[in-house]
VOZANU-163656 format. One record per residue: y, z, x of N, C-alpha, C, CB in turn; residue in one letter. Coordinates in steps of 0.2 Angstrom, whole numbers, plus 5000, padded with zeros to 4 digits. Glycine has a CB too. Layout:
REM VOZANU-163656
YZXYZXYZXYZXA
...
//
This chain:
REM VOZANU-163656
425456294751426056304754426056304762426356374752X
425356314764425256324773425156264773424556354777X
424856214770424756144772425456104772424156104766X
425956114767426556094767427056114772426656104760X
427056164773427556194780427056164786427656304781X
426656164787426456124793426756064794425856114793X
426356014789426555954790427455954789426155914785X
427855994786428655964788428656004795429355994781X
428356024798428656044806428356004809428356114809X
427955964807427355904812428255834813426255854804X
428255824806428755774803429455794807428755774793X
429655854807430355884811430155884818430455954808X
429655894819429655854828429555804829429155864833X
429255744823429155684827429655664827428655634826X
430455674820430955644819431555654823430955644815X
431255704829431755744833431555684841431455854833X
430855714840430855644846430755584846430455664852X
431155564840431255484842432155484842430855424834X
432655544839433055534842433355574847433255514838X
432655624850432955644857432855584864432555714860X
432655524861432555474869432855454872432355424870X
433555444869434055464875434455494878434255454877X
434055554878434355614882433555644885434855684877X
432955614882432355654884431755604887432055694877X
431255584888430855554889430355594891431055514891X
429755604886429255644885428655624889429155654878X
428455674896428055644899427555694902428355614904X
426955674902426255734900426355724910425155694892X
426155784910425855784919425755864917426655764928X
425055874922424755934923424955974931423955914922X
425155934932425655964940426156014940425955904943X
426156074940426656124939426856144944426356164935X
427556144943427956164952428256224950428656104956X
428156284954428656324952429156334959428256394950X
429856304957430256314961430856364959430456254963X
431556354961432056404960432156394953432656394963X
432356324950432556334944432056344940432956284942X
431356344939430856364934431056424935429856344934X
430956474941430956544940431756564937430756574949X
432256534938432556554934432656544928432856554936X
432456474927432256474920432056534913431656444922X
431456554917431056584914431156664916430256554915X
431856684920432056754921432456764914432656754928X
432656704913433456704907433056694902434156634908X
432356654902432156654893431856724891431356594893X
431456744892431156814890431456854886430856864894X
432156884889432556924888432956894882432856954894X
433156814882433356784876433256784870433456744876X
432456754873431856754865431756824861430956724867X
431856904866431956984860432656974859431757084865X
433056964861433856944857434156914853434156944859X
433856854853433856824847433356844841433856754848X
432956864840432656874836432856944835432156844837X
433256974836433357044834433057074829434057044833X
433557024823433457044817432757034814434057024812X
432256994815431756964814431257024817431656894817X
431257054822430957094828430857164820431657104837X
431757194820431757244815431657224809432257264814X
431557174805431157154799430357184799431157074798X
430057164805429557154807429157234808429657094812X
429757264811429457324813429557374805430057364820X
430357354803430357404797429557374789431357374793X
429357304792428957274787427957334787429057174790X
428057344796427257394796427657454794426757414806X
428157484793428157544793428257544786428657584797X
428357504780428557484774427557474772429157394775X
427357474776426657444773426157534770426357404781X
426557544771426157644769426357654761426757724775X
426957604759427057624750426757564747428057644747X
426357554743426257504741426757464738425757524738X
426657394739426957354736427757354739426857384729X
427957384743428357404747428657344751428057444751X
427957314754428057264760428257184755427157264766X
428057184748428357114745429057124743427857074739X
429257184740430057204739430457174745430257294738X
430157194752430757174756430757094758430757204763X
429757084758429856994761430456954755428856944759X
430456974749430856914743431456944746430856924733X
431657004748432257004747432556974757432357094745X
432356984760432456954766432356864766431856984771X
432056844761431956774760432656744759431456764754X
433256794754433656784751434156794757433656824744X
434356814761434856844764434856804771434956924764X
434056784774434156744778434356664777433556754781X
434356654772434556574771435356574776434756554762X
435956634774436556624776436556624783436956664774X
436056684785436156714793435856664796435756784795X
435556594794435356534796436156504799434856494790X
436256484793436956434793437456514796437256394782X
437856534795438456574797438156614805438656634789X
437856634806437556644813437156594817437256684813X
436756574817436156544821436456454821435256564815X
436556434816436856374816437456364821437156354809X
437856414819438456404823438656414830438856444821X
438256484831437956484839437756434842437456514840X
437056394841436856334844437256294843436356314842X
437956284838438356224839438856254847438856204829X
439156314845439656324851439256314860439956414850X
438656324859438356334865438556294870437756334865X
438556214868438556174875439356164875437856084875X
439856154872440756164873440756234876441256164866X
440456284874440756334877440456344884440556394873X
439756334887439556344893439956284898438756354893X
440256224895440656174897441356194900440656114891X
441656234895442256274896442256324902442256314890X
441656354900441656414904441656414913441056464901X
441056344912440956324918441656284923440356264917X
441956264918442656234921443056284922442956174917X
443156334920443656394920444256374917443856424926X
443956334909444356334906444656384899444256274905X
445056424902445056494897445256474891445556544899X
445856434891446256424884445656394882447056374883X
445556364880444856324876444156364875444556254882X
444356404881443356454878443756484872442856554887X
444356524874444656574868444556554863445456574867X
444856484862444956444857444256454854445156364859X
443856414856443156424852442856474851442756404854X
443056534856442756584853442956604847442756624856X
443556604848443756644839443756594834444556674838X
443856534835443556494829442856504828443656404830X
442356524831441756504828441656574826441256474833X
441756644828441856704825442156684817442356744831X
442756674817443156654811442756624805443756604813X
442356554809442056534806441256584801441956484812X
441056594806440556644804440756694799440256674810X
441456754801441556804795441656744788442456874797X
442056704790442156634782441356614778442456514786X
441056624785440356614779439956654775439856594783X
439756714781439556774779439656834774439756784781X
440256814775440656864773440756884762441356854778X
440656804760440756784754440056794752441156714753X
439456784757438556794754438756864753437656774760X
438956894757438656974758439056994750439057044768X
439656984751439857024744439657004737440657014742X
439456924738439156904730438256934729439056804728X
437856944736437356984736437457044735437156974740X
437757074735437857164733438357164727438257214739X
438457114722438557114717438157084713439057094718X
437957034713437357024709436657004713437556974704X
436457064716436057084719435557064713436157164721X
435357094707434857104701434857024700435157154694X
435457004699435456924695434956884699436256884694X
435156874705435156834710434356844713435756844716X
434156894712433356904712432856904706433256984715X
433156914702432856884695432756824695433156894689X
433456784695433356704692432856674697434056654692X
432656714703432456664711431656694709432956704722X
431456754708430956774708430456814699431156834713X
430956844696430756834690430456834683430856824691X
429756794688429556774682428656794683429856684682X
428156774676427456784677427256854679427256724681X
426856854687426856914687427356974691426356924688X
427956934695428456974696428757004692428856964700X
428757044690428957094683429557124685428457164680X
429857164681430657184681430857244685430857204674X
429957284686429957344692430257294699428957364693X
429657254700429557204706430457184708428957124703X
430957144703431357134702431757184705431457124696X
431957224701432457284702432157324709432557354694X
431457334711431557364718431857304723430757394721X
431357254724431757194727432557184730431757134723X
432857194723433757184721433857234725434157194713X
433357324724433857384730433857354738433457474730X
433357314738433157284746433757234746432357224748X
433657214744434157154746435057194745434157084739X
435257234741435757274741435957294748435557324735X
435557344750435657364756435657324762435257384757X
435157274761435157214768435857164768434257134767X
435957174761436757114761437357154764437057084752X
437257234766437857254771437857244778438057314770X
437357204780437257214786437257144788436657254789X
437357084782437257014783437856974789437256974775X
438557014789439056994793438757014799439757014793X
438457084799438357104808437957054811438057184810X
437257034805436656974809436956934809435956954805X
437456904808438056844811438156854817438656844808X
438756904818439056944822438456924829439057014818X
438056954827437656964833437356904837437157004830X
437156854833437156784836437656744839436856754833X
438356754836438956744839439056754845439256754837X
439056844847439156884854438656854859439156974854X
438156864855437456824860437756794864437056774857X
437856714860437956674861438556674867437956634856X
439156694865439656734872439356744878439956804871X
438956784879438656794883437856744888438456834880X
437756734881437256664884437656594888436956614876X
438156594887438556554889438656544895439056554887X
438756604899438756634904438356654907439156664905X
437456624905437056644909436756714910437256644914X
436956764906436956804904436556844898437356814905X
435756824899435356864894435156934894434956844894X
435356934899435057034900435257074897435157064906X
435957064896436457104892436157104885437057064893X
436157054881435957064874435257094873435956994870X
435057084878434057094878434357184877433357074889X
434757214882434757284883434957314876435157304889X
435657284873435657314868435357304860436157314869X
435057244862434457234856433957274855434157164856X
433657304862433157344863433357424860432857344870X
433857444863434357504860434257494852435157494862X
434557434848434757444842433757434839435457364840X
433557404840432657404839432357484839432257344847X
432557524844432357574844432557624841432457584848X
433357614839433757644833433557654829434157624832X
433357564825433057574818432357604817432857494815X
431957594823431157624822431257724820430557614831X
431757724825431857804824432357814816432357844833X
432857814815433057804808432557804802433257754808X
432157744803431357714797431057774800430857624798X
430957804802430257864805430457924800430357894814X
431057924801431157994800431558014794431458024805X
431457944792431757974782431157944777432857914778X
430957904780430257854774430057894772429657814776X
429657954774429458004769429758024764429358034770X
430458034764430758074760431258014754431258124764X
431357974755431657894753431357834750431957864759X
430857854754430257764754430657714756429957724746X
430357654754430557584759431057574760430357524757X
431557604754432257584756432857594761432457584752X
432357634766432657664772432757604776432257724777X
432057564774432057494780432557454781431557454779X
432657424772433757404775434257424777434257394771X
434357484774434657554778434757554785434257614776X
434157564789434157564795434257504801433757594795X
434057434795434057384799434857354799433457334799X
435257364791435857364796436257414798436357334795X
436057484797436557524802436457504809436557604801X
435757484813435657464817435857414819435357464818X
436157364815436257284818437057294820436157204811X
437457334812438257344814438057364821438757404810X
437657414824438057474830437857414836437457574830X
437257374835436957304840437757264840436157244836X
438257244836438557184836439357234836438357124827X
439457264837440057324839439857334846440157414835X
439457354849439357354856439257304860439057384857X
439157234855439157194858439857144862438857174855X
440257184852440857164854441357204860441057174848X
441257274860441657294864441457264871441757374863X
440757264874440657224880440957204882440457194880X
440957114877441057054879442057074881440656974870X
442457114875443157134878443157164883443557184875X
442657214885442757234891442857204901442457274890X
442357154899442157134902442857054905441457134898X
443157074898443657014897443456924898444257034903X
442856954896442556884891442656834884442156904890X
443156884881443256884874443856904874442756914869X
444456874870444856924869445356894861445356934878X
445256934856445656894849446156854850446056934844X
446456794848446756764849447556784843446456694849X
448056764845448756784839448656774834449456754840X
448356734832448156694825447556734820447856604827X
447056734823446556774822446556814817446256804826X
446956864817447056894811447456884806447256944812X
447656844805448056814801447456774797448656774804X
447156734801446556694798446056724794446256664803X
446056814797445456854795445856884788445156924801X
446456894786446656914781446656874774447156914784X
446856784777446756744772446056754770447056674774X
445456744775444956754771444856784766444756764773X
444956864771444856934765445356924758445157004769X
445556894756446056854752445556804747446556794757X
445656754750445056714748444356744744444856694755X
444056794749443556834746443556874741443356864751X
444156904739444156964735444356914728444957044738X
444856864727444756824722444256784722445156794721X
443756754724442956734721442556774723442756684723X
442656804723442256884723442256904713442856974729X
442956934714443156954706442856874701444356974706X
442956824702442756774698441856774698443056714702X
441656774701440956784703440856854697440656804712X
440856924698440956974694440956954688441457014696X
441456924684441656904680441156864676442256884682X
441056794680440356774678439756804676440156754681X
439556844681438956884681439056904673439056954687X
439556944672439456994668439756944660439957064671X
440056904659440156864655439356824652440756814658X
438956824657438356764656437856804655438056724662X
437756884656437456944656436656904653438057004650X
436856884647436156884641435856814644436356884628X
436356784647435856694649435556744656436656574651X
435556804659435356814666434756884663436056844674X
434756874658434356924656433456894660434456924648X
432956944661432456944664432256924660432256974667X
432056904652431756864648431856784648431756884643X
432356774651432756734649432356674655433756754649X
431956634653431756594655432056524660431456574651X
432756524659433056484662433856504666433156424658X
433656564667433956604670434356584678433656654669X
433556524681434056504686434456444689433956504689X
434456424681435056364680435656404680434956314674X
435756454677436456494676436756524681436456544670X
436156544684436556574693436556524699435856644697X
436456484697436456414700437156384699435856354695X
437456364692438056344689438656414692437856344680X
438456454690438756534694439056524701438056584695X
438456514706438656504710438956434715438356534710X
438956394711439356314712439956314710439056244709X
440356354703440656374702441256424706440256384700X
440856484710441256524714441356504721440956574714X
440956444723440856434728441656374728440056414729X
441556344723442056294721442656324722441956274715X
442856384720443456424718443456464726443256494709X
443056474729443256494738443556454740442756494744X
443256384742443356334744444156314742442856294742X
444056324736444856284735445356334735444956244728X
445256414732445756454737445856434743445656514737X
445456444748445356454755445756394757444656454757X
445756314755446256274758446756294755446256204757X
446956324749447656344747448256384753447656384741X
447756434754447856464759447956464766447756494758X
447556404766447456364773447156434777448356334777X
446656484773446056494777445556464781445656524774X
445456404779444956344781445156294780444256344777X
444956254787445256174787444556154787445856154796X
444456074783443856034789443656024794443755974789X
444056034800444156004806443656074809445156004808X
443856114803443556174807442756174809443556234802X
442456134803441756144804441456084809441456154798X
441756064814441556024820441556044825441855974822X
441756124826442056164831442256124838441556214832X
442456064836442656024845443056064845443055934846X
443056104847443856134855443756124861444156244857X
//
């Protein structure tokens, strides 16, 4: 598995720079200037690289303090395996897609247009998010069985896993959330800001995980990393308003309604499966993750095609040109 993640990160840079050359041309010199813009450079990186990684930072911290109950620290790695796939695509993706139109916008002082993309790509993100988190705290068990399962993860291993992941999937909008406002901010040059309140919300969780783990065990560590992430991505939000950086557009709720629409009927459809397929998701059941597989193409199918019914989600949407 180490040999194989290397070499696709070897292959994912050399296929990156054959088509960064024109925009890059990669050139070795040992001559190192430091002038205005390196120093600012590297004013604005530091404080970016603890803020983006927020939630990775609190995995990381909840994962040593997780290390005191045995067996503890692999419940959360599977279950964090499972929830970061979204927070990839519905946060982290989307951000880096808004970044260079939005700091293009902003640089021109073009308001109508930053709006615009802000709340599409916000909209965007609760559209993604927001449908993992409820089918992960719904079939929390299924969705860690069929994926993990099997040989010697046993049915203990299973069902503690599923309470990690249970927990971590109410805090999967806010780890969205949070790279979105970031990214608001990043836009404008402004990393200091997210650094301060990422450090706050980091701090939060350590003190939270300190002081129940004894009485709770590991499962404080979801617990606390998202009540920490909501209270990081609400303060991020009220900022970026205050600051009158952001502000909802007329439409916006309307749009957040169809979703929540959207969501509660393939939500109930998903349920329905779950529990109709019960004995094919059973933990003996050797091919259990072809049925949560079918499950969820299925539900995913039935979003999708509510969501244009309702004209929650256009195509257009996911190019985010504004």
């Amino acid at each position: 598995m180490s040999y194989s993640v290397t070499i696709a990160g070897i292959l994912q840079f050399i296929f990156l720079l054959i088509f960064v050359k024109k925009y890059f041309l990669l050139k070795i010199s040992f001559i190192f200037r430091i002038n205005r813009k390196v120093k600012n450079f590297f004013s604005k990186l530091l404080p970016s690289i603890f803020s983006s990684g927020v939630t990775q930072i609190n995995i990381l911290i909840g994962t040593i303090i997780a290390s005191f109950q045995a067996s503890a620290v692999s419940y959360l790695y599977y279950a964090d395996r499972i929830y970061q796939i979204n927070l990839a695509i519905a946060g982290i993706a989307i951000g880096t897609v808004i970044l260079p139109n939005l700091s293009r916008h902003i640089k021109s002082k073009n308001s109508l247009k930053t709006i615009e993309l802000q709340n599409k790509a916000l909209e965007l993100s609760l559209f993604l998010s927001l449908p993992a988190s409820l089918a992960l705290i719904v079939g929390s068990e299924q969705i860690t069985s069929a994926l993990f399962g099997y040989g010697s993860f046993d049915q203990v291993s299973v069902e503690n896993s599923a309470k990690a992941l249970f927990y971590f999937s109410f805090g999967l909008p806010a780890f969205s959330l949070i790279k979105i406002f970031s990214t608001f901010l990043f836009a404008r040059n402004d990393t200091k800001t997210p650094f301060k309140y990422s450090l706050i919300s980091v701090i939060l969780n350590i003190i939270i995980s300190l002081s129940f783990f004894s009485k709770v065990g590991f499962i404080i560590i979801p617990i606390s990393t998202t009540i920490s992430s909501w209270f990081n991505g609400i303060i991020l939000l009220i900022f970026v308003i205050n600051k009158n950086y952001f502000k909802f557009s007329s439409n916006f709720i309307i749009q957040i309604i169809k979703i929540i629409i959207s969501n509660i009927i393939s939500i109930f459809i998903f349920y329905l499966l779950i529990n109709f397929l019960s004995s094919s998701l059973d933990y003996a059941n050797n091919y259990k993750f072809l049925f949560i597989i079918l499950i969820v193409l299925f539900t995913l199918v039935s979003y999708i095609g509510v969501s244009f019914l309702i004209k929650a989600f256009k195509i257009s949407d996911i190019n985010l040109k504004y």
